[in-house]
C-alpha positions in Angstrom: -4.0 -18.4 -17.4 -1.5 -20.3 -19.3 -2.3 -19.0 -22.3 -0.3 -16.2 -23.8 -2.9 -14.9 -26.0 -5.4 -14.7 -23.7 -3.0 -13.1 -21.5 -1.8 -10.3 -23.8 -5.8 -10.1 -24.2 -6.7 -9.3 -21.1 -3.6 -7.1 -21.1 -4.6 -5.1 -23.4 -8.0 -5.0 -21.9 -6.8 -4.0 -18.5 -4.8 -1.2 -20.2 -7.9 0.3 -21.8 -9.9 0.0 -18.8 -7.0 1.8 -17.0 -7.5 4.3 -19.2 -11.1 4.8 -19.0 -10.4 4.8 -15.0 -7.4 7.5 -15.2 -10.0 9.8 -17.3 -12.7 9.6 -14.6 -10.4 10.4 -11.6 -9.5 13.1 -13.6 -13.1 14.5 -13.6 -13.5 13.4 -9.9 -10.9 15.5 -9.0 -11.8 18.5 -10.9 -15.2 18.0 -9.4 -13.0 18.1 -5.8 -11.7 20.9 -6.2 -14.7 22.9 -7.3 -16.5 21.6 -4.5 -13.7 22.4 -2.1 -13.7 25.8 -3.4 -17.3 26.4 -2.5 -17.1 24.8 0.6 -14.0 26.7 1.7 -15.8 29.8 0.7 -18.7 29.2 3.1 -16.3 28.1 5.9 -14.7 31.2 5.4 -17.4 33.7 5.1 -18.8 32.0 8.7 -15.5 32.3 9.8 -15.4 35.8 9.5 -19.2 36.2 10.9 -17.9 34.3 14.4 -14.8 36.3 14.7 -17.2 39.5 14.4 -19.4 38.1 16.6 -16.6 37.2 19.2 -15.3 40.6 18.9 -19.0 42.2 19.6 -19.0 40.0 22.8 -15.6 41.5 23.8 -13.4 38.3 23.3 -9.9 38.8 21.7 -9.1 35.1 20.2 -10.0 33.6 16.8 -12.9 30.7 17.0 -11.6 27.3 17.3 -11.7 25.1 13.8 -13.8 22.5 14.9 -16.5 25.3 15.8 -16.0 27.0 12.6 -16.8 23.4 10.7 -20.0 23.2 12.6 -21.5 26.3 12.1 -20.3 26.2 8.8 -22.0 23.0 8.2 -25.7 24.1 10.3 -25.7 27.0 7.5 -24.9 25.4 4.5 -25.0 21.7 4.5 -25.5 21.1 0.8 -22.1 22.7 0.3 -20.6 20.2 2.8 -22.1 17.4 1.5 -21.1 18.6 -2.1 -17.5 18.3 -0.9 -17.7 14.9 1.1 -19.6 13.0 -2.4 -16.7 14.4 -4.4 -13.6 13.2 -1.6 -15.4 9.6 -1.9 -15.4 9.4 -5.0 -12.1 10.6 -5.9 -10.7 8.2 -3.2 -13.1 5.6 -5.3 -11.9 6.0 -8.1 -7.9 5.8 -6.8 -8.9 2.5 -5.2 -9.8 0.9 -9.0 -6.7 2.5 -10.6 -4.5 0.9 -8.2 -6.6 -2.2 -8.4 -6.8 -2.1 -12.1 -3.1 -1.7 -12.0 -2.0 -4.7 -9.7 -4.1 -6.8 -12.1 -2.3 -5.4 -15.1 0.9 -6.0 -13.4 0.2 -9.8 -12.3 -0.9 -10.9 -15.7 2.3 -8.9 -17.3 4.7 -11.0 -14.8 2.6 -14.2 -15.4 3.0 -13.7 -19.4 7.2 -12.5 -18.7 7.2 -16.4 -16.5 5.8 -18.3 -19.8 7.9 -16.1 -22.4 10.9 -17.4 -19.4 9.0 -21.0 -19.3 9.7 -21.4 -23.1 13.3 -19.9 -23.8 14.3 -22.7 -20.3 16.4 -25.4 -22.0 16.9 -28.1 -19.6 20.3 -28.2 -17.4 23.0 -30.9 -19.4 26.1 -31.0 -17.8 29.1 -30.6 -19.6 30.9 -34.4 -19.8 34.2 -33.9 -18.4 37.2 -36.3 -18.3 38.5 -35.9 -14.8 37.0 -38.2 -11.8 34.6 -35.9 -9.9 37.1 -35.5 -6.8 39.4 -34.0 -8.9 37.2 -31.4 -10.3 36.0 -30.3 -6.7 39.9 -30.7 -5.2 41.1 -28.6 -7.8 43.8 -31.2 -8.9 44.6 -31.1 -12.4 
């Protein structure tokens, strides 16, 4: 676009977009962490079921994580999934603000490079007096 109006414009329009975008990650995220909440509550409680069970079966250490996830997950699945929607969508939504933002900052450097385009005046070079091996020889 060479057009600064259309520029400032879609400017403008980028900057109330960004907005709308910023709002929504906002709610994404709150939705994250509500979901992580619930799932961490689940992991937790079959956290504490394994560790009961491993001490019933005479075993001293602490289940592994990635054994914890699963069983976690076999139980309560809708919890899990709860929390993997709401991680893709925030990460969604971060993706457009960033993109939303690079396009924001591209048309704000194309619209500084016409407001630069226009104050240009073109290079005149001063007359001087002196032969031009004098100027560069620095004989006065």
């Amino acid at each position: 676009m060479s057009n600064p109006i259309a520029l400032m414009e879609a400017i403008d329009n980028d900057a109330v977009r960004l907005d709308e975008l910023e709002r929504l990650l906002g709610t994404c995220v709150d939705t994250l962490d509500q979901a992580e909440e619930r799932w961490l509550e689940v992991r937790d409680t079959v956290a504490e079921a394994l560790k009961d069970e491993m001490e019933k079966q005479g075993r001293k250490a602490d289940p592994a994580e990635h054994w914890i996830d699963t069983q976690a997950r076999k139980e309560n699945r809708v919890a899990y999934t709860n929390y993997r929607r709401a991680k893709r969508a925030v990460d969604k939504c971060q993706v457009q603000v960033q993109a939303k933002r690079a396009a924001m900052n591209g048309r704000q450097s194309s619209l500084k490079a016409l407001a630069d385009e226009a104050r240009a005046q073109p290079y005149q070079p001063s007359p001087s007096s002196r032969p031009f091996g004098e100027r560069w020889a620095g004989v006065r």
